[in-house]
Every structure is written in structure tokens, then in C-alpha cells.
Backbone as ProteinMPNN parsed JSONL, in Angstrom:
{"seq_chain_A": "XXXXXXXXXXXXXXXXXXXXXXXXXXXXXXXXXXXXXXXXXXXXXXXXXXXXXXXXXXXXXXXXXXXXXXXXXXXXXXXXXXXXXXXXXXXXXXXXXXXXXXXXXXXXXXXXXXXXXXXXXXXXXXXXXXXXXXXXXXXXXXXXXXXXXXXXXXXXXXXXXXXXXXXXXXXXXXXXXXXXXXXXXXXXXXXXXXXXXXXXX", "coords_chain_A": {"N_chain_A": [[4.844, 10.505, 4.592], [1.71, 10.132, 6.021], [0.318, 10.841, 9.238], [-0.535, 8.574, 11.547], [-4.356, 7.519, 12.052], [-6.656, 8.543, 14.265], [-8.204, 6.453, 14.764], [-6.339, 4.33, 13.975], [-4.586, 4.732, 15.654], [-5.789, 4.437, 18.283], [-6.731, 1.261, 17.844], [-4.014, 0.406, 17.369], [-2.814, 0.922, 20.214], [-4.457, -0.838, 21.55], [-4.136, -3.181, 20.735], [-1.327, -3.571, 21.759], [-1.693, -2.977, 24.153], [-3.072, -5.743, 24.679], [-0.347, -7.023, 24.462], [0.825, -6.519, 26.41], [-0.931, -7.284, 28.173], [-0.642, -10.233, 27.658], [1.401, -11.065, 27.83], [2.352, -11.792, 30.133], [-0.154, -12.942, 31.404], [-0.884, -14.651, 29.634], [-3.444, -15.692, 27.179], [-5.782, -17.029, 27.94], [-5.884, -15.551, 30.3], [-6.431, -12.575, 29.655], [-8.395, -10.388, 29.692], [-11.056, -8.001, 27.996], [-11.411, -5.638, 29.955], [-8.933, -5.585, 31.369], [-7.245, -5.491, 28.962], [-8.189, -3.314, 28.357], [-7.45, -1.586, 30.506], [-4.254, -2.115, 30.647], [-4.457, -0.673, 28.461], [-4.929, 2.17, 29.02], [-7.394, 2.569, 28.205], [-10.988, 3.422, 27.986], [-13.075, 0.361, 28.575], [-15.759, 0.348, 26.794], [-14.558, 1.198, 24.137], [-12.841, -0.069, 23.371], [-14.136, -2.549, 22.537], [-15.623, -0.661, 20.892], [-13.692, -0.698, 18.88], [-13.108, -2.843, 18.512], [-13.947, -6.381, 17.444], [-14.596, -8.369, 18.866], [-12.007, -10.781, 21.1], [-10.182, -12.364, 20.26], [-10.211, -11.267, 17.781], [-8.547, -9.072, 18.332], [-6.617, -10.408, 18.923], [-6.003, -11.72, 16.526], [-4.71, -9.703, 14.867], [-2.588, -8.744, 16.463], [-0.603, -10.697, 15.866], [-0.047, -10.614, 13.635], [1.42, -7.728, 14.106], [3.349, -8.674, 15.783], [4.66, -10.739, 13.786], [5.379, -8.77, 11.504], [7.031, -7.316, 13.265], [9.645, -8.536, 14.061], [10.443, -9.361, 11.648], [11.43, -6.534, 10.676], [12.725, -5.541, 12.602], [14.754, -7.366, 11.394], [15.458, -6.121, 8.814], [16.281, -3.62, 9.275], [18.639, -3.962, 10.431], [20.143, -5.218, 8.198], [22.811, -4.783, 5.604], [23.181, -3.253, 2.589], [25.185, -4.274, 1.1], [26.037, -6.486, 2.286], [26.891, -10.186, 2.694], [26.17, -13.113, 1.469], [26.297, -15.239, 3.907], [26.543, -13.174, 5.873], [23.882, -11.957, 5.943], [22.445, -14.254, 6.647], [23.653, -14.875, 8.852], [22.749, -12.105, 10.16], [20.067, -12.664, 10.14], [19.26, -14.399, 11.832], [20.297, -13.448, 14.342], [18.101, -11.192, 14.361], [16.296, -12.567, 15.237], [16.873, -14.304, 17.637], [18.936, -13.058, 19.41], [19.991, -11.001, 22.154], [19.311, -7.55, 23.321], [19.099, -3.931, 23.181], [16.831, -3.607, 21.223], [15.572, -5.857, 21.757], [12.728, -7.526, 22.544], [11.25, -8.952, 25.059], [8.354, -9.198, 25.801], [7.301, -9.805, 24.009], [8.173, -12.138, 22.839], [7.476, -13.589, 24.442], [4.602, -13.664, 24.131], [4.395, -14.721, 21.486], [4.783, -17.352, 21.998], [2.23, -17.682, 23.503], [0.905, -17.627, 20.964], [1.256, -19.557, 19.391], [0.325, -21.844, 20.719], [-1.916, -20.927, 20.726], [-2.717, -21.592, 18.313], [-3.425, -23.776, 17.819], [-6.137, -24.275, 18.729], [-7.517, -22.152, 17.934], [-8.491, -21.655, 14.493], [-8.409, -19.149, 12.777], [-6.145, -17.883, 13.784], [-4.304, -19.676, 13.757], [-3.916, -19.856, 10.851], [-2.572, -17.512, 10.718], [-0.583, -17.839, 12.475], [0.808, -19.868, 10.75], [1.393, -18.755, 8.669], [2.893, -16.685, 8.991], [5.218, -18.725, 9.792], [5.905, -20.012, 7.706], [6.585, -17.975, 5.956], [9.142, -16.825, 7.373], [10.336, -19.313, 6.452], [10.694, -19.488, 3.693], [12.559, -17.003, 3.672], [14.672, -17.971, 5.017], [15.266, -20.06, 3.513], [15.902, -19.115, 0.851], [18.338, -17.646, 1.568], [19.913, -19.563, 2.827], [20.37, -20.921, 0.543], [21.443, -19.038, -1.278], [23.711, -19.048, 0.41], [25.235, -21.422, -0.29], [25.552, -21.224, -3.026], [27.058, -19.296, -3.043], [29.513, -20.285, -2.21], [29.863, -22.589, -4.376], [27.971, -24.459, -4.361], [25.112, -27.832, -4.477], [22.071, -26.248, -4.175], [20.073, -27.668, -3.451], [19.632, -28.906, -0.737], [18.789, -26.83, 0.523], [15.916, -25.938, 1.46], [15.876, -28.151, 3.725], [17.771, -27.265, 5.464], [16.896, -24.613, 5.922], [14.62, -25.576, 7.58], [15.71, -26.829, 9.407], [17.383, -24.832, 11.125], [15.033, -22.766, 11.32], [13.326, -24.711, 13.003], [15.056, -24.696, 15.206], [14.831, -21.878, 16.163], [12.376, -21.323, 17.174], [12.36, -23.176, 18.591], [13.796, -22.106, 20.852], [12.788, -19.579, 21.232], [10.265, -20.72, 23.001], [11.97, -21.838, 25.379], [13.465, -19.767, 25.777], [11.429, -18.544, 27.592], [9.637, -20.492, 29.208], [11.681, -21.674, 30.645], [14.402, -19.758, 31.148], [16.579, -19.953, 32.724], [17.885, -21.533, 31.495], [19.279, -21.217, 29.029], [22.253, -19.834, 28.589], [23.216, -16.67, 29.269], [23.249, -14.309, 26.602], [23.76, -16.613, 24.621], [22.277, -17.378, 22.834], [22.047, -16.8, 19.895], [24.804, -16.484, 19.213], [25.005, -19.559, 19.447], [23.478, -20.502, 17.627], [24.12, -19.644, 15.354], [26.352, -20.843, 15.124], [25.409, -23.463, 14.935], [24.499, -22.591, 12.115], [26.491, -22.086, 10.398], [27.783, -24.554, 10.588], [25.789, -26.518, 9.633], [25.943, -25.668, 6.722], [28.432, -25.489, 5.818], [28.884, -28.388, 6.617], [27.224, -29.86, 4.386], [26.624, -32.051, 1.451], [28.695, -31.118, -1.393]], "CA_chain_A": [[3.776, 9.627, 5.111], [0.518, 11.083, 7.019], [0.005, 10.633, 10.652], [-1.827, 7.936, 12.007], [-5.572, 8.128, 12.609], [-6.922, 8.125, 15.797], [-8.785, 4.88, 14.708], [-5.616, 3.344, 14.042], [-3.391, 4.758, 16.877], [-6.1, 3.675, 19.22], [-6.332, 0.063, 17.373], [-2.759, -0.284, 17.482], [-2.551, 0.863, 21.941], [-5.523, -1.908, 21.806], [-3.055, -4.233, 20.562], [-0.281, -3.165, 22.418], [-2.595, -3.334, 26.178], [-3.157, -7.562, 25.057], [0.256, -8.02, 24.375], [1.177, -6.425, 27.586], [-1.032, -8.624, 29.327], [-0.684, -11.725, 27.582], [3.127, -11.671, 27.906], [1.992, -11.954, 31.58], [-1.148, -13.792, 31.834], [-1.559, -15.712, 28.719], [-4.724, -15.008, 26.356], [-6.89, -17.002, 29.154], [-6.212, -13.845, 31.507], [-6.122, -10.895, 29.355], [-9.844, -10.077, 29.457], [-11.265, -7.154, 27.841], [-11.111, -5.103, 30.893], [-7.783, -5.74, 31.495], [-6.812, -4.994, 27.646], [-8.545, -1.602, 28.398], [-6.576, -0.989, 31.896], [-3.229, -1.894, 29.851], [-3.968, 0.407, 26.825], [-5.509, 3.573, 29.144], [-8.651, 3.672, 28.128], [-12.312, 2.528, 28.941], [-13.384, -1.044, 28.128], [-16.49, 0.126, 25.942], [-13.488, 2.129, 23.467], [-12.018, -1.684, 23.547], [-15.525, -3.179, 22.515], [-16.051, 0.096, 19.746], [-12.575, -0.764, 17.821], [-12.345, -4.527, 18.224], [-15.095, -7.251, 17.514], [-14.058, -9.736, 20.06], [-10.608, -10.552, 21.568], [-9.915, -12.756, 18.643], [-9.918, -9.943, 16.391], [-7.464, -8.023, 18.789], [-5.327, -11.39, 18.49], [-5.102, -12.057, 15.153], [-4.222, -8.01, 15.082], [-1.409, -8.903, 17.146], [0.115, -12.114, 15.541], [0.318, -9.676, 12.474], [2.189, -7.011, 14.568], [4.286, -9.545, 16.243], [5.579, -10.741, 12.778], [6.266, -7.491, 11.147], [7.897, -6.675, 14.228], [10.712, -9.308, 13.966], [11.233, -8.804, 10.13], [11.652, -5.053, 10.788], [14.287, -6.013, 13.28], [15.816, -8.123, 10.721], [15.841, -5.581, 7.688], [16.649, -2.728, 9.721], [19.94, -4.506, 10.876], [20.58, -5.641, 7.004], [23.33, -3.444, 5.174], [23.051, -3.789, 0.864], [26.799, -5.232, 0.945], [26.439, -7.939, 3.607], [27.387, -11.1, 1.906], [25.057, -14.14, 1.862], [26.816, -15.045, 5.38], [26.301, -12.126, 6.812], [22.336, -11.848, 5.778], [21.906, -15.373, 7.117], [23.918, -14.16, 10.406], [21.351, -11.315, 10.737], [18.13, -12.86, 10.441], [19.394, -15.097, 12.888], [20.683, -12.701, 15.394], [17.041, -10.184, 14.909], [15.354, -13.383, 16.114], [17.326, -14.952, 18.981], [20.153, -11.918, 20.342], [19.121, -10.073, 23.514], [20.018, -6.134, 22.996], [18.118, -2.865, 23.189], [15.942, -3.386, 20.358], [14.604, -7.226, 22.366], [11.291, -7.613, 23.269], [10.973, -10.294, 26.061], [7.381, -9.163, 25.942], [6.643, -10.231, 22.619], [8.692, -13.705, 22.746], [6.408, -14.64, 25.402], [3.192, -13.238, 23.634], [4.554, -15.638, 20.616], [4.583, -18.622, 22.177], [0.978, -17.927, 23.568], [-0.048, -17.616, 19.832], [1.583, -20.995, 19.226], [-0.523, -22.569, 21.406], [-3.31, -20.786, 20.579], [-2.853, -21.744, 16.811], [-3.648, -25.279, 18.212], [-7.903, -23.929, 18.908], [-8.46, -21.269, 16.886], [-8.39, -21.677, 13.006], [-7.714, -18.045, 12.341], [-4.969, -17.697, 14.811], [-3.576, -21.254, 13.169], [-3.985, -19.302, 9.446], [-1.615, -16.38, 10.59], [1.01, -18.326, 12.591], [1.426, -20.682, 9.748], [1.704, -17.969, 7.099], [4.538, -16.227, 9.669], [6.193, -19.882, 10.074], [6.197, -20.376, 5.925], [7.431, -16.861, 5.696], [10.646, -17.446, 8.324], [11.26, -20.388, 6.267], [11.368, -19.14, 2.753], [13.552, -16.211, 3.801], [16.142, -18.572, 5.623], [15.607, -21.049, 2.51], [16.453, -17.903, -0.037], [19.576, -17.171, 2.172], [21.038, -20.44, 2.839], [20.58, -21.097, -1.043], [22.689, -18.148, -1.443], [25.597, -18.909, 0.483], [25.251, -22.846, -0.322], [25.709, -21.094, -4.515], [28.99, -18.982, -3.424], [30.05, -22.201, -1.758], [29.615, -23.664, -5.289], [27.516, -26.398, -3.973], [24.055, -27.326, -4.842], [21.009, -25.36, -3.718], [18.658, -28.73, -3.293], [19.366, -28.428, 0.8], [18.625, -25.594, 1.221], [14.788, -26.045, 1.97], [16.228, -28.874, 4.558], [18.275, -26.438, 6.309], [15.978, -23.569, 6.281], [13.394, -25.697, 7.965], [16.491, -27.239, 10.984], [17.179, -23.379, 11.556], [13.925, -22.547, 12.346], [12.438, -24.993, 14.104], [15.947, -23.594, 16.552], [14.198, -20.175, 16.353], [11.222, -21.78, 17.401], [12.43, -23.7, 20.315], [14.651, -21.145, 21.407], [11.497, -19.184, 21.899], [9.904, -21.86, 23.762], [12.49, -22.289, 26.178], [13.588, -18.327, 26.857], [10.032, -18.356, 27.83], [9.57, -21.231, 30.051], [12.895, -22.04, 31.32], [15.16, -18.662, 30.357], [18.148, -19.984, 33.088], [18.422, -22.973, 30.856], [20.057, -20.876, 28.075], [23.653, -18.755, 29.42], [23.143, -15.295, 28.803], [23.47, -14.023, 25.079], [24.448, -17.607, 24.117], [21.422, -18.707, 21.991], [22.5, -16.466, 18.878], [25.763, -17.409, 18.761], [24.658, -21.058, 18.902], [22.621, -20.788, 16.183], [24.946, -19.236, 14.368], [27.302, -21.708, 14.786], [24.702, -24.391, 13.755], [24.223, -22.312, 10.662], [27.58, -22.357, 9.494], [27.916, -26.325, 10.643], [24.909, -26.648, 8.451], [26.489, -24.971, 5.788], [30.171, -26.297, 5.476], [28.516, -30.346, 6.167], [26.292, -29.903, 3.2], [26.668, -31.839, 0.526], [28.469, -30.782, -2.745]], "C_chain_A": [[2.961, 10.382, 6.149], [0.574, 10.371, 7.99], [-0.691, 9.545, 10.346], [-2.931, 8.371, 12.395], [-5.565, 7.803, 13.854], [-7.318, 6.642, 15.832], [-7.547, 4.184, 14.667], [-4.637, 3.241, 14.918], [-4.197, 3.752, 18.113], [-6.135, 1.785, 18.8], [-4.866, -0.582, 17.825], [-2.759, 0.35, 19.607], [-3.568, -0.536, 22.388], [-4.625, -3.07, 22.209], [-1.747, -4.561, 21.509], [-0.955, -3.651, 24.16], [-3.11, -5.079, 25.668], [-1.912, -7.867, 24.896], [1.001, -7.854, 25.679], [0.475, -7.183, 28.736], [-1.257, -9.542, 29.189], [0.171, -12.026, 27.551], [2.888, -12.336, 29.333], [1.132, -13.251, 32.26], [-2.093, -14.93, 30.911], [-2.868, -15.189, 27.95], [-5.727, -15.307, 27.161], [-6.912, -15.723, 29.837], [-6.138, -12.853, 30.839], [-8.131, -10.96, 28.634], [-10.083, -8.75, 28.853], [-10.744, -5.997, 28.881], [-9.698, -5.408, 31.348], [-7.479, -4.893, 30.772], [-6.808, -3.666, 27.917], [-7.608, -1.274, 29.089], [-5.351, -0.909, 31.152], [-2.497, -0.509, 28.591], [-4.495, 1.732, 26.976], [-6.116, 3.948, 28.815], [-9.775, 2.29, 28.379], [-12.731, 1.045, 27.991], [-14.754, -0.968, 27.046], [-15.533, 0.608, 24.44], [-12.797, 0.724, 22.633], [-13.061, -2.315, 22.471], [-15.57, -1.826, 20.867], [-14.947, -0.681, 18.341], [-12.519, -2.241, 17.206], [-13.837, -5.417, 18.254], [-15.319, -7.989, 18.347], [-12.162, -9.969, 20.687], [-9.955, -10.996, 20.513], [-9.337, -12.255, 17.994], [-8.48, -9.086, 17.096], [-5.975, -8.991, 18.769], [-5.014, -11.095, 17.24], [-4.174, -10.632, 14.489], [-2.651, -8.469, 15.49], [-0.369, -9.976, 16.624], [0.95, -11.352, 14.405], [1.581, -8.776, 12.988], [3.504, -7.822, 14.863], [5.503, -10.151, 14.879], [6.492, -9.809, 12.126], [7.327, -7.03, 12.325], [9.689, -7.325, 14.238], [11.164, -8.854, 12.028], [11.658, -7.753, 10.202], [12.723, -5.05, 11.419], [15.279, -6.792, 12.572], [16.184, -7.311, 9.55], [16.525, -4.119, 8.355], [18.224, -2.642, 10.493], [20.82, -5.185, 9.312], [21.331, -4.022, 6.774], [23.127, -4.032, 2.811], [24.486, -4.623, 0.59], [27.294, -6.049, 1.61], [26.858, -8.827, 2.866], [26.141, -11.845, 2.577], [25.232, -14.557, 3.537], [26.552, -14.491, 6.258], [24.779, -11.716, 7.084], [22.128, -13.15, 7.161], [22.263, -15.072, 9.008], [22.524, -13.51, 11.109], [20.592, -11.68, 10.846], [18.535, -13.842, 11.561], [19.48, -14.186, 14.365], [19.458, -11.574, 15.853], [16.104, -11.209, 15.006], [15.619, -13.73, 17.33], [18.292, -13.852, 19.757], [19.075, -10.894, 21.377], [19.834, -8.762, 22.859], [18.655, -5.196, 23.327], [16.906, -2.855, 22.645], [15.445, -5.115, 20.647], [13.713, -6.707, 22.87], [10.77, -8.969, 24.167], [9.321, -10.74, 26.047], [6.765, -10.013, 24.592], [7.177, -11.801, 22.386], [7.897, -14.438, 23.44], [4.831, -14.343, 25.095], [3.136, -14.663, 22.591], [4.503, -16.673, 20.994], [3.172, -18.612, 22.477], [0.453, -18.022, 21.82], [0.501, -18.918, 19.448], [0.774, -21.788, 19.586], [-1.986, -22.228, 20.94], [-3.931, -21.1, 19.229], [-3.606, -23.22, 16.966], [-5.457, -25.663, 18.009], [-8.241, -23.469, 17.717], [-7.849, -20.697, 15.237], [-7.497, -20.193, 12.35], [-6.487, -17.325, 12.701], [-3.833, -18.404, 14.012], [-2.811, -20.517, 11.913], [-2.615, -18.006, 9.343], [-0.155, -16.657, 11.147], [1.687, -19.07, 11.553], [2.196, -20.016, 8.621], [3.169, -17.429, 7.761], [5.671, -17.087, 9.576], [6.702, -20.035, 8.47], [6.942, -18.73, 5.525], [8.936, -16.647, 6.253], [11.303, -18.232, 7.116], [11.587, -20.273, 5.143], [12.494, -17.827, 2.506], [14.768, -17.071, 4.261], [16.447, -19.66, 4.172], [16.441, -20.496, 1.731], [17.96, -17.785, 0.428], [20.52, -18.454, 2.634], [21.092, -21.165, 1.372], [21.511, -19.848, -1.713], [23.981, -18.287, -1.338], [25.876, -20.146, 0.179], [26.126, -22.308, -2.437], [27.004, -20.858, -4.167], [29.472, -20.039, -2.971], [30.759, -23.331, -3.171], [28.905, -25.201, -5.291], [26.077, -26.521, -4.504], [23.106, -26.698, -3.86], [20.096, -26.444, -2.87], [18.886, -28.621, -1.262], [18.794, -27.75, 1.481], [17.097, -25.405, 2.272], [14.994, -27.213, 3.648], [16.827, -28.125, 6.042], [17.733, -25.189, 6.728], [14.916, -24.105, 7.876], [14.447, -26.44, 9.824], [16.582, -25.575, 11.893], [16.014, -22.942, 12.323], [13.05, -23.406, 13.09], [13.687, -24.322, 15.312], [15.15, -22.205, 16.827], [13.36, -20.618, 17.217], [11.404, -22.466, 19.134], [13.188, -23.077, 21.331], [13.814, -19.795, 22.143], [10.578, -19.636, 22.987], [10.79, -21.726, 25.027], [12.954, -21.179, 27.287], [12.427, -18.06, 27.785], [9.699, -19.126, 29.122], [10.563, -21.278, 30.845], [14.165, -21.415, 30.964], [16.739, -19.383, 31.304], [18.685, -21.184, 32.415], [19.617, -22.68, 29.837], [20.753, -19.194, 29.017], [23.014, -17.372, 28.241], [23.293, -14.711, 27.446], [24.176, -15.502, 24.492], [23.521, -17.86, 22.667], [22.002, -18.162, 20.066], [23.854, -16.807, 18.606], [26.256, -18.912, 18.982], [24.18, -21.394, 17.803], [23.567, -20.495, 15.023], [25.993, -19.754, 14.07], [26.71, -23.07, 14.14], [24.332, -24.202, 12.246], [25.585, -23.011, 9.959], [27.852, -23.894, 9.694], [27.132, -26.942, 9.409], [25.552, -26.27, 6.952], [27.46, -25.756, 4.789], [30.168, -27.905, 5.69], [27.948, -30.543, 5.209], [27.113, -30.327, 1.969], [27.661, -31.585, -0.864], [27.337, -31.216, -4.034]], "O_chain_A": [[3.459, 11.13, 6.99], [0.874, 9.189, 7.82], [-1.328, 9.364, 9.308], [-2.958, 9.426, 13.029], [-4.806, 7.055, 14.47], [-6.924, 5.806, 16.644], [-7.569, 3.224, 15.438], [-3.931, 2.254, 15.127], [-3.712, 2.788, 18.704], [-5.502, 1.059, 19.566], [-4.631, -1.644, 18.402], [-2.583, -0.734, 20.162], [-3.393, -1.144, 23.444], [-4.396, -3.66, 23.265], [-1.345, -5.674, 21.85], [-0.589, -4.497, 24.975], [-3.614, -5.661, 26.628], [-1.765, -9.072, 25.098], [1.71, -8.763, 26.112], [0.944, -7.583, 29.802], [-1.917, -10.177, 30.012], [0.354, -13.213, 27.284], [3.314, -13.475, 29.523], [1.423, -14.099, 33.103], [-3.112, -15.6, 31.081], [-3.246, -14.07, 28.298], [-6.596, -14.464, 27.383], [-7.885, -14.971, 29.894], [-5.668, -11.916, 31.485], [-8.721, -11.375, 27.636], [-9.14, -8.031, 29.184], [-9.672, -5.452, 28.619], [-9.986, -5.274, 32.538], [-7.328, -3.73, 31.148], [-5.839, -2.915, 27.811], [-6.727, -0.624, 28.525], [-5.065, 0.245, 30.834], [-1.484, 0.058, 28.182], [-4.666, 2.501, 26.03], [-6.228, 5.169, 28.71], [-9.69, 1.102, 28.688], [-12.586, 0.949, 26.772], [-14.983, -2.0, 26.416], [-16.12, 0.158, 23.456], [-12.372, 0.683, 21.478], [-12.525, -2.571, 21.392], [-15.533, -2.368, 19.762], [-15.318, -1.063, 17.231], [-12.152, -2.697, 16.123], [-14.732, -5.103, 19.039], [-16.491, -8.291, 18.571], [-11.306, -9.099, 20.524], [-9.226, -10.272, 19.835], [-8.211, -12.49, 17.556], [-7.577, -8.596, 16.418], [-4.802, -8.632, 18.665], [-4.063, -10.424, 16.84], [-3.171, -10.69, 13.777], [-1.716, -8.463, 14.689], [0.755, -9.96, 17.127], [2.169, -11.394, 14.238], [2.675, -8.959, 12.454], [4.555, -7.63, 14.251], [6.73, -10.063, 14.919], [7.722, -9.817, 12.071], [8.361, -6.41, 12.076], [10.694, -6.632, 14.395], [12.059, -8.165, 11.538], [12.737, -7.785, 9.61], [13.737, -4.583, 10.9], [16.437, -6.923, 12.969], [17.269, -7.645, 9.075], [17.403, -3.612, 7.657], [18.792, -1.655, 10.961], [21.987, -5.571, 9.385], [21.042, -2.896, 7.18], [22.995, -5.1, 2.214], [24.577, -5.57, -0.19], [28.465, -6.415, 1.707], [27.461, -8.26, 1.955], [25.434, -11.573, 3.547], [24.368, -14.21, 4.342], [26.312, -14.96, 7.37], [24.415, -11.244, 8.161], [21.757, -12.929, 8.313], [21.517, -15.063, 9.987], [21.709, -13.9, 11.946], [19.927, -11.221, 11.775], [17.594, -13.908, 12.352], [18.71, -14.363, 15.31], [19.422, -11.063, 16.973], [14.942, -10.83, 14.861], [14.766, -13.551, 18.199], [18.249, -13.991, 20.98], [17.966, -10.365, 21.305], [20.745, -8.856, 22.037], [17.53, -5.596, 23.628], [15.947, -2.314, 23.196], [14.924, -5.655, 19.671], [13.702, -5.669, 23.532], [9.954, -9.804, 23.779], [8.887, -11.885, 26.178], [5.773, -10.741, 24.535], [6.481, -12.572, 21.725], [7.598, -15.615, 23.239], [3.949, -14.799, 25.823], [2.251, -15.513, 22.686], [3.999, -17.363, 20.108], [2.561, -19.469, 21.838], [-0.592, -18.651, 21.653], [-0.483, -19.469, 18.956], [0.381, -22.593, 18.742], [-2.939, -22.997, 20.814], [-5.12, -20.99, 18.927], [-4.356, -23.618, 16.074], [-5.99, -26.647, 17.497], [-8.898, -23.946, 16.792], [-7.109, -19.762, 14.932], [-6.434, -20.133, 11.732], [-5.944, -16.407, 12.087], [-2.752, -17.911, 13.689], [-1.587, -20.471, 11.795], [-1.946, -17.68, 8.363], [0.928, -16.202, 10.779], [2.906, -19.006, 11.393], [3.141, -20.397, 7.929], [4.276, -17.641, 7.267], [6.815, -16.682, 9.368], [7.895, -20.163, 8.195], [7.871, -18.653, 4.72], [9.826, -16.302, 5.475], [12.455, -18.01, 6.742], [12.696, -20.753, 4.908], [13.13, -17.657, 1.466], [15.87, -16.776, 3.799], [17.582, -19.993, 3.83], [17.582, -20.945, 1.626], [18.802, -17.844, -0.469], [21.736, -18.321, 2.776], [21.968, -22.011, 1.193], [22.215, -20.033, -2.705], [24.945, -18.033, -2.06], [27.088, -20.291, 0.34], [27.03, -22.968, -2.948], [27.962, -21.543, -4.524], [29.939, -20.787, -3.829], [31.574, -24.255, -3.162], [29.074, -26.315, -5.788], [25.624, -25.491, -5.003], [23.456, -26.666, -2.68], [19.511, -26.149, -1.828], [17.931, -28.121, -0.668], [18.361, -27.838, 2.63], [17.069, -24.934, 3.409], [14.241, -26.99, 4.595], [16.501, -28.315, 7.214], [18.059, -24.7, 7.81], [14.592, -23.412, 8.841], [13.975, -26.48, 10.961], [16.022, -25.274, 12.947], [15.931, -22.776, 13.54], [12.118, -22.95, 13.753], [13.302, -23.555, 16.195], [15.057, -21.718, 17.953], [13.646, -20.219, 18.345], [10.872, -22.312, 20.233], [13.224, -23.456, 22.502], [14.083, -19.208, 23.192], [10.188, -18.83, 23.833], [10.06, -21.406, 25.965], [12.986, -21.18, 28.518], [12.598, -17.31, 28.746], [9.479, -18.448, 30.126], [10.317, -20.852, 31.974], [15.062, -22.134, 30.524], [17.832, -19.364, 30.738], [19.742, -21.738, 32.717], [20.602, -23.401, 29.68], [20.289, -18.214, 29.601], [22.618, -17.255, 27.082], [24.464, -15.081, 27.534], [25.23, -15.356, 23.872], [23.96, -18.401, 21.653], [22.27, -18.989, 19.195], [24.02, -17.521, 17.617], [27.379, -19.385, 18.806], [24.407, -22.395, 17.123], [23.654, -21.112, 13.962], [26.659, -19.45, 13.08], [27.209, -23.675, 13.192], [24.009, -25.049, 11.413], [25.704, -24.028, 9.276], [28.203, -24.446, 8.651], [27.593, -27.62, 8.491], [25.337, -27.136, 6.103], [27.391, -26.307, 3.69], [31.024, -28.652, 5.214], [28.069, -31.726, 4.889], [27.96, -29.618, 1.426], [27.013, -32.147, -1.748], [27.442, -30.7, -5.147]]}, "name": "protein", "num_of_chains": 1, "seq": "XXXXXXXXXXXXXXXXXXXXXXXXXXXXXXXXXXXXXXXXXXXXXXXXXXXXXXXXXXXXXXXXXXXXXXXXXXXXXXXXXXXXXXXXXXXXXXXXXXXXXXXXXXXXXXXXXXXXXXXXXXXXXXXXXXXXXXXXXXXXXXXXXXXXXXXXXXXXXXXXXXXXXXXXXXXXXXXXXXXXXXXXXXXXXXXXXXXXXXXXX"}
């Protein structure tokens, strides 16, 4: 694979200098000039690459997704068991560790909110939220089969799961001493399997 261009290294530090200061100051405060100061370079450079801030969002909503899937396939092994998948994607959303980004959990909730205004913002969290939910659907229809049970839940339980992702985000964010230290993943992960083993035949 070839290098990045300059156009796209600087694009992507663009990206990188709003999410560093909208983990901070929300999308209200991360002004151009800011963005620039963040990403080390001059505010017309900002203005050449990007159309509006907008554009450097919806940029970012994108990043922000791939970024979590990447953390979730990059922690997958080919011989996990359905169990063990469903574990992981749980654990490269909610587990604190080396490879957490505090910065980006609190960027995500600003794009939550901001999905609320602006249409195109709305268009990319939704597609992220419908993407979450047919991967957790896929995977608790997996282990619901070795189970021998039926599948028809599965969309039910996909969608309890992540709204947890979801508010678990929410809350590290706002009110982080609410949730004990590395607890929230192995909560969830105990609501999975609850979910799981109440379901149904």
C-alpha cells in the first residue's frame, strides 16, 4: 500500500485538530482557528482542504466509526466461537485499555447531538447506529443457532445491547464516577449472556 498524500495526511491532522477540540469544547467551540491551532497549521490550509466545518465533521463521524470497528476486528481471532465474537465487539466498544480513546467517546456523543440539527451529520450517525446493530444482530443469531434456539430475537437483542453501548457512552462522558472503573464491559457482557440464556427456545 502507497503512502498517504499530503492532501490526505493533511485532511486526516484536520480531522484529528476538531476531534481534539471537540472532545473538549463541543462542535459550538471548535472554530476554525482553533481546528488549525490543534492540527499545527495555519487556518487558511484549514479553509483550502475543508469546505466548512461540517465537511470536517461529517469527515470525522466516518473516522470515529471505522475507528471502533478496527478496534473490534483487530481484537477478533478466526476460531473465537460465536460467544467470544459477541464478547469482543462488546469489550472494543465499552473496555478502558491502551488502545481507549476517551477523546473520541466524548467527540461521539457531540455527534449524537449534533445528528439532532444537521441532516448530514443525522445520515452518518444513523448509518454507524444500523451498522452496530446488524453486526451484534449477525452475532447474537449465531450463538442463539449453537444454543439450538431460534434466531427470530436476535434483532430484539441486538438493538437492547446497543442502545447499552450507547448509554454507556453517554454517561462515561457526562458522569464517568457513576460507572466503577473497568466495570461497564463486564456488565454488558453479563447482560449479553443474560440475554442469551433467557431467550426463548
Amino acid at each position: 500500500m502507497g503512502r498517504p498524500s499530503n492532501t490526505e495526511q493533511r485532511r486526516a491532522e484536520i480531522r484529528e485538530g476538531l476531534l481534539a477540540v471537540m472532545s473538549e469544547r463541543g462542535y459550538g467551540g471548535a472554530s476554525i482557528a482553533a481546528i488549525a491551532r490543534a492540527a499545527g497549521l495555519r487556518s487558511g490550509l484549514v479553509h483550502y482542504h475543508y469546505e466548512s466545518k461540517l465537511a470536517i465533521l461529517t469527515g470525522l463521524v466516518e473516522d470515529l466509526a471505522a475507528g471502533l470497528d478496527a478496534r473490534y476486528r483487530a481484537r477478533c481471532s478466526a476460531d473465537d466461537s460465536s460467544d467470544e465474537r459477541l464478547m469482543t465487539f462488546i469489550d472494543a466498544h465499552v473496555a478502558t485499555g491502551p488502545d481507549a480513546d476517551q477523546r473520541a467517546v466524548r467527540a461521539w456523543i457531540t455527534v449524537s447531538a449534533e445528528a439532532l440539527h444537521q441532516p448530514e451529520v443525522r445520515t452518518l450517525y444513523v448509518a454507524a447506529l444500523e451498522q452496530r446493530h446488524e453486526e451484534l444482530k449477525r452475532l447474537f443469531a449465531s450463538a442463539l443457532k449453537q444454543r439450538g434456539r431460534s434466531t427470530r430475537k436476535a434483532s430484539e437483542l441486538a438493538a437492547a445491547v446497543s442502545a447499552a453501548i450507547e448509554g454507556t457512552f453517554h454517561i462515561a462522558s457526562a458522569a464517568p464516577h457513576l460507572i466503577p472503573k473497568g466495570s461497564a464491559a463486564r456488565t454488558l457482557r453479563r447482560m449479553a449472556s443474560g440475554l442469551l440464556d433467557g431467550t426463548d427456545a
